[in-house]
Every structure is written in structure tokens, then in C-alpha cells.
NUZABA-949319 format. One record per residue (C-alpha): residue in three letters; x, y, z. Coordinates in steps of 0.25 Angstrom, whole numbers, plus 5000, padded with zeros to 4 digits. Example, Ala and Ser with C-alpha at 12.3 -4.5 7.8 and 13.67 -1.06 7.14 Angstrom:
% residues 2
ALA504949825031SER505549965029
END
This chain:
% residues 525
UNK550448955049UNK550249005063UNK550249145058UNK549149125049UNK548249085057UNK547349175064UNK547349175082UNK546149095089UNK545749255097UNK544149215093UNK543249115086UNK543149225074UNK544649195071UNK544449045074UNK543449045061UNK544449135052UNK545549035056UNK544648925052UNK544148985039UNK545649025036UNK546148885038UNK544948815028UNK545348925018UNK546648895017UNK546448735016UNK545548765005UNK546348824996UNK547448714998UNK546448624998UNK546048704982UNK547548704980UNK547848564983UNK546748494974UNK545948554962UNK544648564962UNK543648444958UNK542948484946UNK542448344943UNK541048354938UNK539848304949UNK538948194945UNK537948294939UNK539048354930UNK539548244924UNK537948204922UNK537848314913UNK539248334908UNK539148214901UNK537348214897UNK537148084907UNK535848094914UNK534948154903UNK533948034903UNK533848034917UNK533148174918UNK534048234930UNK534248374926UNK533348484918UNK534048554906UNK533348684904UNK533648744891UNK535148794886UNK534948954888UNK535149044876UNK535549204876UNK534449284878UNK533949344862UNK534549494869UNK534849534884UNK533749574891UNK534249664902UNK534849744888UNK533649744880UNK532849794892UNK533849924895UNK533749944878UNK532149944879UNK532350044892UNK533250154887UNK533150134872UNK534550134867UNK534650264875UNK535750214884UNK535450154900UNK535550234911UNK536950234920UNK536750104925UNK535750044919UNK536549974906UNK537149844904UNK536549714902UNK536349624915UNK535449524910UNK535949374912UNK535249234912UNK535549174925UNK535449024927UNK534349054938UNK533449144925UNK533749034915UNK533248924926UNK531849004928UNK531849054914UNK531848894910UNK530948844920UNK529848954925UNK529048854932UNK530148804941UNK529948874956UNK530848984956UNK531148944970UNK531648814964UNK532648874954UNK533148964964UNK533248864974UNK534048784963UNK535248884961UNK535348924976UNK535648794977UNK536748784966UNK536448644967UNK535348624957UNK535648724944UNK536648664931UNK537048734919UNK537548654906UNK538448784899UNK538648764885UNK539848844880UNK539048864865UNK538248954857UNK536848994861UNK536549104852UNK535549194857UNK534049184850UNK533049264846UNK532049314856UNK530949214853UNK531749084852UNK532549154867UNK531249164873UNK530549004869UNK532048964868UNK532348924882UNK531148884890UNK530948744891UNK529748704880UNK530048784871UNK530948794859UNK532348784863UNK533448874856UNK534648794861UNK534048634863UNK534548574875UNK535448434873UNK534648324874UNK535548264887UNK534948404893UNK533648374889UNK532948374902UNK533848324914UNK534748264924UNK534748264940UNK533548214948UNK534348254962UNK534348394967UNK535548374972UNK536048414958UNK536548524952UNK535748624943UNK536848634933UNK537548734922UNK538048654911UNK539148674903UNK539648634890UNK540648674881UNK540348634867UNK540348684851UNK539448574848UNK537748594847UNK536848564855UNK536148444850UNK537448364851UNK537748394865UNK537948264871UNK539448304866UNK539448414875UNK540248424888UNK539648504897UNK539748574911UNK538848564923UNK538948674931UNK538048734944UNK537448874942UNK536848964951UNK535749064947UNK536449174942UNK537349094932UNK537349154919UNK536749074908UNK537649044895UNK537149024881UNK536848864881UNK536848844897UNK535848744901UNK535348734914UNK535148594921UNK534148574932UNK533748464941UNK532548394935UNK531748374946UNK531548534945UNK530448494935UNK529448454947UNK529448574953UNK528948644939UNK527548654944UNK526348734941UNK526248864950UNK524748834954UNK523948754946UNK522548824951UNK522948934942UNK522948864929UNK521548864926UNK520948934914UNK520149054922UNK521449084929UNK522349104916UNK521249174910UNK521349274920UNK522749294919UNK522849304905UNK521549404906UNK522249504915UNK523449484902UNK523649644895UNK524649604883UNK525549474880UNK526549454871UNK527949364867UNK528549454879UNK527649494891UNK526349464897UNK525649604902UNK524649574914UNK523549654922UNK524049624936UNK522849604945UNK522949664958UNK523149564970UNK524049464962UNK525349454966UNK526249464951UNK527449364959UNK527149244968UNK527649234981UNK527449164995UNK525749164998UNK525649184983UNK524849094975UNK524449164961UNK525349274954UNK525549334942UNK526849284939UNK526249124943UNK525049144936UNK525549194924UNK526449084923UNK525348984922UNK524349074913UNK525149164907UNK526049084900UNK525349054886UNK526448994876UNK527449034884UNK528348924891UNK528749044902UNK528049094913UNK527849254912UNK528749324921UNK528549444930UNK529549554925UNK528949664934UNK528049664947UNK526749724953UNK526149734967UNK525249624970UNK524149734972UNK524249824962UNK523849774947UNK524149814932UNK525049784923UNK526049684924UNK527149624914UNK527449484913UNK528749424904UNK528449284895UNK529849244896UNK531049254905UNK531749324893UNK530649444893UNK530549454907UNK532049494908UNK531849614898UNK530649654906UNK531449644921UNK532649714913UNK531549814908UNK530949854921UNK532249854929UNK532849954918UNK531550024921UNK532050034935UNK533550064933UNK533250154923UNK532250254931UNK533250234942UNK534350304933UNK533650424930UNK533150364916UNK531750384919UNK531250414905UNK531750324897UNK531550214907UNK530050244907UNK529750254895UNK530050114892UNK529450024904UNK528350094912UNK527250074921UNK526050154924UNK525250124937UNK524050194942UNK523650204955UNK522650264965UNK523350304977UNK522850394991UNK523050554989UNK523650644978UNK525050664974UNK525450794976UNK526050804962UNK525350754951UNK526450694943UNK527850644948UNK529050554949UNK529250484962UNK530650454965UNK530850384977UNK531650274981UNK531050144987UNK531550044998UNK531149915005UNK530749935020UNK530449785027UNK529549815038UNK529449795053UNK529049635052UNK530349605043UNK529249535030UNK528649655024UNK529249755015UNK528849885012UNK529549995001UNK529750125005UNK530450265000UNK531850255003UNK532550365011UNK533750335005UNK534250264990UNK535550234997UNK534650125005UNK534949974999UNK533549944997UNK533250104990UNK532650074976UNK532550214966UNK531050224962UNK530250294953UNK528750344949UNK528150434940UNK526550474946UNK525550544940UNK524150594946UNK523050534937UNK521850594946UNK521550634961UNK520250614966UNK519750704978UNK519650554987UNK521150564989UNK521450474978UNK522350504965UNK522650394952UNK524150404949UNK524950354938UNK526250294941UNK527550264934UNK528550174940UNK529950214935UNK530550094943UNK529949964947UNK530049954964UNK529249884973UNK528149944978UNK528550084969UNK527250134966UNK526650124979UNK527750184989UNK527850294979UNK526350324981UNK526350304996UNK527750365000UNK527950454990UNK526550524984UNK526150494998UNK524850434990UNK524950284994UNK524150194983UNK522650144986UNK522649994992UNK524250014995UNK524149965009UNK525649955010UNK526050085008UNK524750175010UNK524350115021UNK524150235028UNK523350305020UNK522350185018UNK522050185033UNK521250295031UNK520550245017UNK519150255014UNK518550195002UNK517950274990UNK516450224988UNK516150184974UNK515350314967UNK513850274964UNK514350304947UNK515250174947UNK514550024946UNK515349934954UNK514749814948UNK515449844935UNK516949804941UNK517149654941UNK517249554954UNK517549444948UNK518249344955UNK519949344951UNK520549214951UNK522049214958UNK521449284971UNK521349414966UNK520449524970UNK519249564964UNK518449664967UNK518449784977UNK519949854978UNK519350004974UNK519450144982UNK517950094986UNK518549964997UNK518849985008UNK520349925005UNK520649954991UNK521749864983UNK522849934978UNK522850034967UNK523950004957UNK523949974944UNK524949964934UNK524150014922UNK525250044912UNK526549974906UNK527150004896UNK528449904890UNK529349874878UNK528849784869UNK529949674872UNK529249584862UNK529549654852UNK530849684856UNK531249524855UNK530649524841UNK532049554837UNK533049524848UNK534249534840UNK534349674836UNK534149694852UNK535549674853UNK535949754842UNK535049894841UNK534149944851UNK533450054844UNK532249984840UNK532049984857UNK531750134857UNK530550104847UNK530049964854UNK528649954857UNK528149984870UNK527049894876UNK525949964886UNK525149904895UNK523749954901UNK523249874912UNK521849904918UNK521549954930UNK521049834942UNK519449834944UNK519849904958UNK520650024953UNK519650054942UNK518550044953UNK519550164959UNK519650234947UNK518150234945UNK517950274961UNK518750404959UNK518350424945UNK516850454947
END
């Protein structure tokens, strides 16, 4: 014994001595007695269906395979059954816990769910080892949101709840049974906690705490009012089963935040819903400033092709499959920036990093010096001179072969060394010395619209002719898949992928803000 133990030189081996000695009294602690899997309170609650009446835990729907995968179905429409690129196949796409729970309840604060699985303390699962098959794309889709037609009923013991304390679990419950559903008071289950990134099984039920439901609240209720929706739905380019398609209008923020009040993704929730019980979802982003078009999922289910879709985008012009990656998904963008290329046409290939500056809070992206840097990112942009002007202005057309933060933009300023009109953050320098263009005597200025915009958004002035001009960016072109037509048949999905190369694309013009065509006009005349 005194061999093993380890000479008292320095407090350092004083603490290994210590944690030694609590090790070894663990394990013949392990040894000695086996463990205690009697169930808690809450466990035997639900083991047993006891508790139903008195409303303490809310069953969100059993969860049912998705109709196809849609990380797979995303790389089939990317590359056409002509094979993925070294590095880019596989299929990685799994319904956590955390994505059913938010799926289920999108009017739940996220910082509520999340703080419900950090805890581990607050999250159940009821696993059912039975059949769930999967559904058809339209039953998948209105299947699994609470309101809505149910594929797989939940028991009526689950019907809403058990646990009034936060001091109870949210639980994984498990069952292991060959009878149906309906007769489930025969059941014996297992409760289990589950962290976020748990996988969900065909027939798993989620529990949470019922008092979750007074924190489903409206996000503002000011925003509600009939003018409001009908500006949003005003600014709508196309809707189907699938996707919303907005005009962004610049100055609105696409994601809320801290000093955030109205965005696109809180404001389509309330007025952008229509039938729907879910709350269109943001599947890619723009800058706050610039405006255009901008795509918006109806359902959790669409939204995952549409991430998968965009990040294959990515991956896949990172791999050196630029043409067939975009030819599929892309994006045109005009803008207005200081000076004239020196080639009239290119592809930008220049890696991007984030710097934090000197105050430690804000952020700025730069060209990386090196790829081998841990925050290097591969980008890439195809440019084309649409017109110069002898102001020292030139329109170009730009198409983003991957989707990074701030691409466009550093590419124009560091890169073409032609920074975009109103970038403040990365052409700086060459606003300092800006002078505004007067409006020619040819063009009426009473025939652009000030109208007063709801949301705080600007109206009015922005143009080459202020004195500070708003930022000239604007996605003007999309072009998709048609993924609802995709679903019309979901099952052949998994079979034959041929029918991809001949799927319909969908393209998307949006016009230019009042303060661009003023520009536009300005130049032209």
C-alpha cells in the first residue's frame, strides 16, 4: 500500500494522491453493490399512465420517419445522379430531440428549449419499440404538428400532460410492445432523459413540463394589425406547398436579435403563416442592408432540404464542382460599387476569415493569408461588368458559388479593389472622399414613392444623389428546384433519381429598391 501511494514533495501530488484514492473507493464502492435502477417518482408516473388527469406533462406528437432523407434528396437534386464529389456523399441528416422539440412547438422561445436540454433536467422521451411506417410527403408534412391531423394518434394517458414542478424531468419514454396504439394502457414503458442531440426513433414521444405552455406567447402583438400583414404579404414574389419567396426590403434585419424588435423571421411567423400551423423558417440569410430576394421554408421538413441544398451548394463549389453545382441553386446580385474592375468578367477565388477587432465585440471578415488558418473558409464569385459610367461608378453582376458571411462585399473591396456604394464597413475609405451625384434635370423625383413603411424601415432618399447613400446590393435573381413537385411523389425518391435531372427549376426576379433604380436612373441619363 505504501508503494502505491505517491510522496507528499508538492500540493500538485497531494491533489493526485487524493483523486487517486476517491477513484479506487469508487470502483469498490461499483464493485461491492449494483447499481440502483429503481425507477424516480416521475418514472414510475408514467411507467404506469398515473397522473394523466392531473395535467403535469405535455405529449408532443409520436414522431414518424421523414417520407425520404432530406440531406440525400438535396445532394440527388445537386448533382443529378451524376455521382458527389470526393467528400461530399453520404447521408448525415438525423432528427434530433432538440429539431423535433422546435419542430412541434415553434412558438416556444428557443432560449427556453435550449435551456431545457442544457439542463438535462426537463426533456422525456416515451420510446415505443414498434412500427411507424414512413408516410407520404403530405400526411409527413400536417402529420406531426400539434393541430393538425395526426399519422400516429398519441394514447389518450399522453393526451396532454403530467408535471406541474420544474424540478422534473423532460423525458424519453420507452415502450416495448406488439399491441396498437389505441390500447396502450397495456403498455409498459420507459422514461428516459434526453439531451438535444438524441436521436428520434420511429414512435418516440417527447414529454415536456406543462407549464412550458405560458411561455407560448405572441412575439409582439402591435404587429398583428391588418395594414401590417398586408405589407408583408405585399412584398410576397411566389408561394407554394413548399417555400415562401420574399422582396427583402432593405434596413430589416432577416433574424431577431438583442435591440431587435421586428424581423423577417418574427414577422413572417405572425403574418406569413396562412393555413399553415408552422411558422416559415429562414433557410438562408441576407445582410440587413442589402435587399432582394429572400427564401423562406413552410415547414421544418422543407427547410432541411433547403439548408441541405445550400450547404451542398457550398461543399460542392469548394470541391472543384463548380458547374454542376451552379446550375442548380444560384444567385444573382447586382450591385453598384466605386471604380471599374480591370477585367470585365472573372471568378474571385479568395479565401475568407473572421478578424475580431481591437474593442474585442466587433467582427470583421477579411481575405485569409493562409487556408491552413482555423477560421479560413474557401470562397467563391463569379463578376461580370454590366456598365461603367465616366463618374467612376460600374453596375456588376455577381454570382456566389458559396454562401459566407459578408462574401460579396469583401470580394468587391479587397479583392476588385471596387468597394460597394453605402458599404461603410469595408469601403470606408473610399467614402471619405464621396461626393454625391445631383439628379439630372431629365428625371422627375416626384415620381418615386415616400410613403411612410411600417416596421421602421426607410423610405426615401439612399440614391448616389444623398449625401450618405444606403447600401447597393440586391439579390435580383434566384433560381431553385422545384421541391414541391419533388414531394408530389416521394416514394420513387428512394427508388430512381432520374426524374431529378428533368425537375423544374423555379426563378425568382426580384425588383430593384426605390433607392437603386433612383441610381440606375441617375447614371442612365
Amino acid at each position: 500500500m505504501a508503494a502505491d501511494l505517491l510522496p507528499l514533495s508538492s500540493p500538485r501530488r497531494v491533489l493526485l494522491q487524493a483523486r487517486l484514492y476517491l477513484y479506487r473507493r469508487s470502483l469498490s464502492t461499483n464493485l461491492a453493490s449494483p447499481p440502483d435502477d429503481s425507477p424516480t417518482k416521475d418514472e414510475e408516473e408514467i411507467k404506469e399512465g398515473r397522473g394523466v388527469e392531473k395535467g403535469r406533462w405535455l405529449a408532443l406528437p409520436p414522431f414518424a420517419a421523414p417520407p425520404v432523407d432530406p440531406s440525400s434528396l438535396a445532394k440527388k437534386m445537386m448533382f443529378c445522379g451524376g455521382g458527389y464529389p470526393a467528400g461530399c456523399s453520404g447521408d448525415d441528416y438525423t432528427t434530433t430531440a432538440l429539431k423535433w422539440v422546435r419542430r412541434c412547438c415553434p412558438d416556444l422561445p428557443a432560449t427556453l428549449v435550449h435551456k431545457l436540454f442544457r439542463l438535462r433536467q426537463e426533456v422525456m422521451c416515451i420510446h415505443r419499440h414498434v412500427s411507424v411506417p414512413r408516410v407520404g410527403a403530405e400526411a409527413y408534412l400536417c402529420s406531426t404538428v400539434p393541430g393538425r391531423q395526426q399519422h400516429a394518434p398519441v394514447p389518450r394517458h399522453f393526451n396532454s400532460c403530467f408535471h406541474e414542478s420544474w424540478h422534473h424531468k423532460v423525458r424519453k419514454n420507452v415502450a416495448s410492445s406488439t399491441i396498437s396504439y389505441m390500447d396502450s394502457h397495456a403498455e409498459k414503458m420507459q422514461s428516459k432523459r434526453v439531451s438535444a442531440k438524441n436521436a428520434m426513433m420511429p414512435g418516440d414521444v417527447i414529454l415536456l413540463p406543462a407549464t412550458v405552455q405560458k411561455s407560448i406567447v405572441g412575439k409582439f402583438d402591435d404587429a398583428s394589425g391588418e395594414d401590417d400583414m398586408k405589407y408583408m404579404r405585399s412584398i410576397e414574389l411566389y408561394r407554394d406547398t413548399t417555400i415562401i419567396v420574399l422582396n427583402k426590403p432593405p434596413s430589416m434585419p432577416v433574424q431577431g436579435g438583442i435591440g431587435i424588435k421586428y424581423s423577417i423571421d418574427a414577422l413572417a411567423s405572425i403574418s406569413l403563416k396562412y393555413e399553415y400551423a408552422e411558422s416559415p423558417r429562414l433557410v438562408h440569410r441576407l445582410d440587413r442592408d442589402s435587399s432582394g430576394v429572400l427564401v423562406l421554408a413552410r415547414n421544418q421538413f422543407c427547410a432541411s432540404i433547403l439548408h441541405s441544398l445550400f450547404r451542398e451548394k457550398t461543399t460542392g463549389a469548394s470541391f472543384n464542382d463548380i458547374k454542376s453545382a451552379s446550375r442548380v441553386l444560384q444567385r444573382k446580385y447586382l450591385a453598384l460599387v466605386i471604380g471599374i474592375p480591370r477585367h470585365s468578367k472573372g471568378l474571385i477565388s479568395a479565401p475568407l476569415a473572421k478578424v475580431i477587432q481591437e474593442d474585442g465585440k466587433a467582427e470583421r471578415i477579411t481575405i485569409a493569408d493562409d487556408m491552413k488558418s482555423a477560421s479560413a473558409q474557401h470562397a467563391l464569385t463569379e463578376y461580370k461588368v454590366i456598365e461603367s459610367f465616366p463618374h467612376g461608378y460600374t453596375w456588376l453582376e455577381l454570382c456566389p458559388l458559396t454562401g459566407r458571411k459578408h462574401q460579396l462585399r469583401v470580394h468587391c473591396a479587397e479583392v476588385l479593389r471596387t468597394p460597394i456604394v453605402g458599404d461603410y464597413k469595408y469601403g470606408w475609405k473610399s467614402h471619405r472622399r464621396w461626393k454625391p451625384v445631383p439628379f439630372p434635370p431629365t428625371i422627375d423625383v416626384e415620381k418615386f414613392p415616400r410613403n411612410k413603411l411600417p416596421f421602421g424601415l426607410k423610405s426615401g432618399g439612399g440614391s448616389i444623389a444623398e449625401k450618405q447613400p444606403w447600401l447597393h446590393l440586391h439579390c435580383k435573381q434566384m433560381t431553385l428546384p422545384n421541391i414541391s413537385a419533388a414531394l408530389e411523389h416521394p416514394q420513387s425518391l428512394n427508388d430512381d433519381d432520374r426524374h431529378l435531372s428533368k425537375l423544374e427549376k423555379l426563378s425568382f426576379v426580384a425588383p430593384l429598391p426605390t433607392h437603386m433604380q433612383q441610381s440606375w436612373d441617375i447614371l442612365s441619363s
